[in-house]
N, C-alpha and C positions, 0 to 999 in steps of 0.2 A: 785506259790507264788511270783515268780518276779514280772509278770505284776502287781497282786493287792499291792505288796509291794510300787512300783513304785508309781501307781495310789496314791496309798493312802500319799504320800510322796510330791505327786504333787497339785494332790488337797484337801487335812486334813484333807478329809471325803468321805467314801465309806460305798455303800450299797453292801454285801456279803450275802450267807448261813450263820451261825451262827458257824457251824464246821468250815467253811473259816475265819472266824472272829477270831474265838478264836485260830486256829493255827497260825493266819498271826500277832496276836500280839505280839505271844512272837518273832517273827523274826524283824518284826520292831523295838520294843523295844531291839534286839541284835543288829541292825542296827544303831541307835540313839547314845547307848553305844560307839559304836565307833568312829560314828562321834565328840561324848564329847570330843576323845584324840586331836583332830585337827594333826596328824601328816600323811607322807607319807605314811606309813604303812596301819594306818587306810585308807584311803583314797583306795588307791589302794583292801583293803580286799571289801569295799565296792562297788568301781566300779566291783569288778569281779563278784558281785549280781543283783545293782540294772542297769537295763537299762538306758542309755545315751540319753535320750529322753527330749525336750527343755520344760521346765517348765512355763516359761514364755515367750512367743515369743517379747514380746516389748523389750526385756532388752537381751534376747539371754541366760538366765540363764538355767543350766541342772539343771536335778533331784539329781543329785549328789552334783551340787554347791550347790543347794534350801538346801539338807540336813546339808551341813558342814557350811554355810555362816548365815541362817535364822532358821532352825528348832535346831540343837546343840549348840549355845550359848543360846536362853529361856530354854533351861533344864539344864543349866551348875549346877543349884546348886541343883536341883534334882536326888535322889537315883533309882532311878525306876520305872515303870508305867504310861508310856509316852504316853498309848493309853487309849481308852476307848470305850465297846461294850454293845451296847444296844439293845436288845431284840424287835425286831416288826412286826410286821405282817406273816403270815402263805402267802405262794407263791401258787396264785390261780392253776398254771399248775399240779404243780408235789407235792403240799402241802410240801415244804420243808419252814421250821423254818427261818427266814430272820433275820440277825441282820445287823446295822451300826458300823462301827468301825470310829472313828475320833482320832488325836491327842486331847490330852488335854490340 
């Protein structure tokens, strides 16, 4: 759940399983939550999840700043449900249920 956490935090849309999808929502969306409070605290609850890994390499920004600087002030005045999972295609190998998860 960190790496697709991450991922999907980094680039605002991911293709997963469908069971990955719908478990990895409600964790992002506890992740977002936090980032709303902008304080130490949060901050720190979050880095001890999400991987330190540079988001944007032109600017040098992590996945942790991307979350607290750019993704939790667009949801400041939003209550909840900060993602969204859509249902597609059947995985030719192993026939498993594919969905996208993206922010909203």
């Amino acid at each position: 759940m960190r790496n697709l956490a991450t991922s999907l935090i980094v680039s605002g849309k991911i293709e997963t399983t469908e069971m990955k999808a719908m478990d990895l929502r409600s964790v992002v969306d506890e992740l977002i939550t936090l980032a709303k409070r902008q304080d130490l605290h949060a901050r720190r609850q979050v880095a001890a999840f999400v991987k330190d890994v540079v988001a944007d390499p032109k600017t040098g920004q992590t996945a942790i700043q991307k979350l607290f600087d750019d993704i939790a002030p667009k949801y400041a005045d939003r209550k909840g449900g900060y993602t969204r999972v859509h249902k597609t295609v059947v995985r030719r190998g192993d026939a498993a249920p594919m969905a996208t998860i993206e922010l909203v």
